[in-house]
C-alpha positions in Angstrom: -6.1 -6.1 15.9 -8.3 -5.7 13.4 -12.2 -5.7 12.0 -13.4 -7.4 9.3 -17.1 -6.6 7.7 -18.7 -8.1 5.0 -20.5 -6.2 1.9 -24.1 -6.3 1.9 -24.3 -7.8 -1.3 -22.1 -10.8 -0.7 -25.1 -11.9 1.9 -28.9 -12.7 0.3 -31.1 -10.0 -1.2 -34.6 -10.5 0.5 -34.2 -10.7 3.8 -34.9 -8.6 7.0 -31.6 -6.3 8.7 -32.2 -8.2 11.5 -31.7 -11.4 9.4 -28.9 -9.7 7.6 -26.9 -8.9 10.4 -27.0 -12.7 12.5 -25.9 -14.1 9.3 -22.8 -11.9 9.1 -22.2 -12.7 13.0 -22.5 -16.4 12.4 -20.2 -15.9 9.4 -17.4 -14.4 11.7 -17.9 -11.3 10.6 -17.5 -7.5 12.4 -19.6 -5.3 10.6 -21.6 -5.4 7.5 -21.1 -2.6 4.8 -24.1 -1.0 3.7 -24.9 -0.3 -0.2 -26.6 2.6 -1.6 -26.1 2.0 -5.2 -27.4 3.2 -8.3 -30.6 1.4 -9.0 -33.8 3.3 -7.8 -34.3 0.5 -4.9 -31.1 1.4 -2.9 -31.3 5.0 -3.8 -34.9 4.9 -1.9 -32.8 4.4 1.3 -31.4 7.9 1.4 -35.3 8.6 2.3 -35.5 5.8 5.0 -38.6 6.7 7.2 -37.6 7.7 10.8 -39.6 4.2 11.7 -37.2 2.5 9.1 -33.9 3.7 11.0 -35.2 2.8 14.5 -35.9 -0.8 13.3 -32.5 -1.4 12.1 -31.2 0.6 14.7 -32.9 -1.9 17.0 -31.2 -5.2 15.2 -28.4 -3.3 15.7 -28.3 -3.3 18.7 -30.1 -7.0 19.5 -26.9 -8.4 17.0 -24.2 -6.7 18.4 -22.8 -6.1 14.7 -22.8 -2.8 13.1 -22.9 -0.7 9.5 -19.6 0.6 10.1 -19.5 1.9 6.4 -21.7 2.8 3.8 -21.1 2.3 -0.2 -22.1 5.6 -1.9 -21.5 3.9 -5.1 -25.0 5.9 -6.5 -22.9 8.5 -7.8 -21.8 6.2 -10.7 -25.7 7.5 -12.0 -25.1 11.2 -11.1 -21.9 11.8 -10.4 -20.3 14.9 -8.7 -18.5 15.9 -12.1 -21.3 16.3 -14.5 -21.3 19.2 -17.2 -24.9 18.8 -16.2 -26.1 21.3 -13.2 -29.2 19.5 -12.2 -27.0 15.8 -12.3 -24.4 18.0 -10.1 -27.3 19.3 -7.6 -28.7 15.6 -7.6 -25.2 14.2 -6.6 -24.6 17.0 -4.3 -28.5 16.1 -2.3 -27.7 12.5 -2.6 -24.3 13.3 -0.1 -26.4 15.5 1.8 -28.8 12.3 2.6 -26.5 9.6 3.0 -24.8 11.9 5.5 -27.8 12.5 7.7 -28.2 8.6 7.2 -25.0 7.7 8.6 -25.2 10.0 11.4 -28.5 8.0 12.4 -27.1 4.5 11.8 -24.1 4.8 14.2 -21.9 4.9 10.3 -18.3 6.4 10.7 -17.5 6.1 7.2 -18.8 7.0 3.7 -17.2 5.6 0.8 -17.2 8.0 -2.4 -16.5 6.9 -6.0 -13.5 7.9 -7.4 -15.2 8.8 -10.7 -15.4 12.7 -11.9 -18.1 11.2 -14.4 -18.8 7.6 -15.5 -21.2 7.6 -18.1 -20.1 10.9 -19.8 -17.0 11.7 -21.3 -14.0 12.9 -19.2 -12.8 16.5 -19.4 -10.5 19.2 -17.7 -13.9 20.4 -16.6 -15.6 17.6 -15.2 -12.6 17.3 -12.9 -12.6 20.8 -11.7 -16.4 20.3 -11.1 -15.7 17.1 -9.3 -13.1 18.3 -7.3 -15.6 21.9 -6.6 -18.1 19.3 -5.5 -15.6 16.9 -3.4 -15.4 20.3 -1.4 -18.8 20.7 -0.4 -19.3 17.6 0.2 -16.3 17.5 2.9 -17.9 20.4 4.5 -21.4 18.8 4.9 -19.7 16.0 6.1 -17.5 17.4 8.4 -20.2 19.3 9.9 -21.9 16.1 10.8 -18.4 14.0 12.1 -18.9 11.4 9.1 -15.6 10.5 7.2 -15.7 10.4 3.3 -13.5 8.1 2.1 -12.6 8.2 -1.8 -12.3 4.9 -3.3 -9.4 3.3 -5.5 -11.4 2.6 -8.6 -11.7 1.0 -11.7 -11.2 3.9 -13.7 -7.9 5.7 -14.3 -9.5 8.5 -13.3 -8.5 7.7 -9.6 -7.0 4.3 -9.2 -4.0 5.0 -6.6 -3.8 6.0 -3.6 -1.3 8.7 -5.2 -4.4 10.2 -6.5 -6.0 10.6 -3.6 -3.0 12.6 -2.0 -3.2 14.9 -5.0 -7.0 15.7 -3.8 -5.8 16.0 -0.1 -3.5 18.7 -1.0 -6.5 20.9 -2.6 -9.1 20.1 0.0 -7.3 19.9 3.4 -9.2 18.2 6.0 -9.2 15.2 7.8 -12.5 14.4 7.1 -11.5 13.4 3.5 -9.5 10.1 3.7 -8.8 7.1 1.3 -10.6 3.6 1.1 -8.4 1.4 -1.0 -9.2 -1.5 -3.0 -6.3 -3.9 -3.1 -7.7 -5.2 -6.1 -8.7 -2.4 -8.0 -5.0 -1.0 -6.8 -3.6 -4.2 -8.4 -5.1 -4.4 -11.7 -3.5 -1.1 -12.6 0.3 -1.2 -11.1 2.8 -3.6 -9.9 3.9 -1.1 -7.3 1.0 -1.6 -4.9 3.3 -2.0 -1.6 5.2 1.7 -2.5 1.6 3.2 -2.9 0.3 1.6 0.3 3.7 2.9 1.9 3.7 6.2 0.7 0.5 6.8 1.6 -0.8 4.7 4.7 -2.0 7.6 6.8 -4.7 8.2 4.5 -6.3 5.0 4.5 -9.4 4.8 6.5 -10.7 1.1 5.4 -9.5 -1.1 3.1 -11.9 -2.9 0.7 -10.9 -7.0 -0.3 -11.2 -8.1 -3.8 -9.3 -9.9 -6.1 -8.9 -8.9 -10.1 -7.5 -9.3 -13.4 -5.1 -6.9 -14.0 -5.3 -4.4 -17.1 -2.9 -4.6 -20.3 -2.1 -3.1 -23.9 -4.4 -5.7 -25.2 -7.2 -6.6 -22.0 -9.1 -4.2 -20.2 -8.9 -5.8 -17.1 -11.7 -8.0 -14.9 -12.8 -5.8 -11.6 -15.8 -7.9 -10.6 -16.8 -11.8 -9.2 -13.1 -12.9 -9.8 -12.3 -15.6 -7.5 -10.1 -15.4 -4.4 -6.6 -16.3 -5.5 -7.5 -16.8 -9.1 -6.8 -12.9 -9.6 -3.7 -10.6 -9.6 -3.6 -9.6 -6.1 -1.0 -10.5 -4.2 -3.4 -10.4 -0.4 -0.6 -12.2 1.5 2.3 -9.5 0.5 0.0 -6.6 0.5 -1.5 -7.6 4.1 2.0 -8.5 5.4 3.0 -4.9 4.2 0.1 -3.1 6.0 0.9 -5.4 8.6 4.2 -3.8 8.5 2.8 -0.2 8.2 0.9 -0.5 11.3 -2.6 -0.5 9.7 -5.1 -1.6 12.0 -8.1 -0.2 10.8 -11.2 -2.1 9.2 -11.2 -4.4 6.0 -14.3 -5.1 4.0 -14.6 -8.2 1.9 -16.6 -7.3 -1.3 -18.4 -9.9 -3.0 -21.6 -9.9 -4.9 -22.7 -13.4 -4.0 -26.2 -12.4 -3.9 -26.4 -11.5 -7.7 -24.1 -14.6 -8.6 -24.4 -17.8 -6.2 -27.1 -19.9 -5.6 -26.0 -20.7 -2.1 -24.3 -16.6 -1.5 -24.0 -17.6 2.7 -21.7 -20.6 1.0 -19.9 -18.4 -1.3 -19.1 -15.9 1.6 -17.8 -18.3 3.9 -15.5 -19.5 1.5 -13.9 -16.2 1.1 -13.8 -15.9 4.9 -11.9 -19.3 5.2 -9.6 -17.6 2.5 -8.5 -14.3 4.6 -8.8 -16.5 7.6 -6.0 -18.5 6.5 -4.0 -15.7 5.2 -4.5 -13.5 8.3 -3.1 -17.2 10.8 -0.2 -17.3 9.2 0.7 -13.6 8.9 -0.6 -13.4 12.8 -3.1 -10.9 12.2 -5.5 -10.8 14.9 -9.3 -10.4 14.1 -11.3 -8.5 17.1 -14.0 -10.8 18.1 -17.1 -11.2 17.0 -19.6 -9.8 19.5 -21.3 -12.3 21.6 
């Protein structure tokens, strides 16, 4: 059986957690996935007042649906691999905060980008920095029982679940897992189910999103591609975790609050979509709390 959340962004911007949180619930959802991206706003939350926490603690609790996850997609900005020190130090504190976060929110999970740098050019040494800094952050974590969970990105730097393993066999611990993104896993190879197979033991959460696959002559489309209108293949990959024994959590990820006008519409439509997918495979969804 499993659980299936919902991406903060997919519900509207402006509203209270409380608010947030029924309309995932009415939506049929688990769990919503919180984001702590790279604009100034969201990066404001790794400094949530003590007041702040208890508040969404409390809607927590009142909604029966958690923040099982949280996006730590803010190292995009200052990411773990910089040849800058002071962007390395920044990346490092911003870990240190969304850690202490988690731990307060009842989060089990933390996903990490699988970037070395984003912004800056790639190099031997901004991998060995990354991967220095992927060590420290394991330990902090580790300390505090949080999982980080390196995402399958849209970057060759790590875009299989291959890559990941190569990671785990320099930083052993089983505080540092995988968190796929069937779509991001897609536009890159045809041999998703071999990946997902070789490597299911790592996975930790699985993230839902459909893309347009990368060629010789297109870069690819890893963002607000329609369910089904992409290169995923959700019923074969799902039927092959199915197969796997995966059980865990899955996250649809949708930005319907920066794209629809009607984002509650938007998200339900990509919930009837799995839905359908999961009642004929015979994958069972925990129920939603009462």
């Amino acid at each position: 059986m499993i659980s299936l959340g919902i991406y903060e962004k997919a519900l509207p911007r402006d509203i209270s957690w409380e608010k947030r949180l029924e309309l995932a619930k009415e939506l049929g959802f688990n769990f919503v996935e919180l984001s702590i991206d790279e604009s100034d706003k969201r990066l404001a939350r790794l400094d949530w007042s003590e007041e702040k926490i208890a508040q969404i603690n409390a809607a927590i609790k009142k909604t029966g649906i958690p923040l099982y996850t949280l996006m730590l997609s803010g190292h995009r900005r200052y990411p773990l691999g910089s040849l800058d020190q002071k962007t390395r130090q920044k990346a490092l504190d911003m870990l240190k905060k969304a850690v202490i976060l988690a731990e307060k929110l009842g989060i089990r999970n933390i996903q990490m980008a699988g970037y070395d740098v984003f912004y800056e050019d790639k190099t031997a040494l901004t991998r060995e920095y990354f991967i220095e800094d992927l060590h420290k952050c394991v330990q902090i974590a580790a300390a505090h029982q949080v999982t980080l969970a390196i995402e399958t990105m849209d970057d060759p730097f790590i875009n299989t679940l291959a890559d990941v393993a190569q990671l785990k066999k320099q930083i052993k611990s089983p505080w540092l897992q995988a968190y796929p993104d069937l779509g991001n896993l897609s536009a890159w190879s045809n041999e998703v189910a071999k990946d997902l197979e070789d490597h299911v033991e790592l996975i930790a959460a699985i993230h839902l999103k459909d893309t347009l696959p990368v060629t010789k002559t297109t870069p690819g489309k890893f963002k607000n591609v329609d369910f089904g209108k992409g290169c995923v293949d959700f019923k074969g990959l799902l039927k092959t975790l199915q197969r796997l024994g995966y059980e865990g959590t899955y996250t649809i990820e949708l930005w319907s609050q920066e794209t629809a006008n009607d984002p509650c519409q938007e998200t339900a439509r990509a919930k009837a979509f799995f839905d359908q997918i999961f009642a004929e495979l015979e994958i069972k969804q925990r129920p939603v709390a009462g």
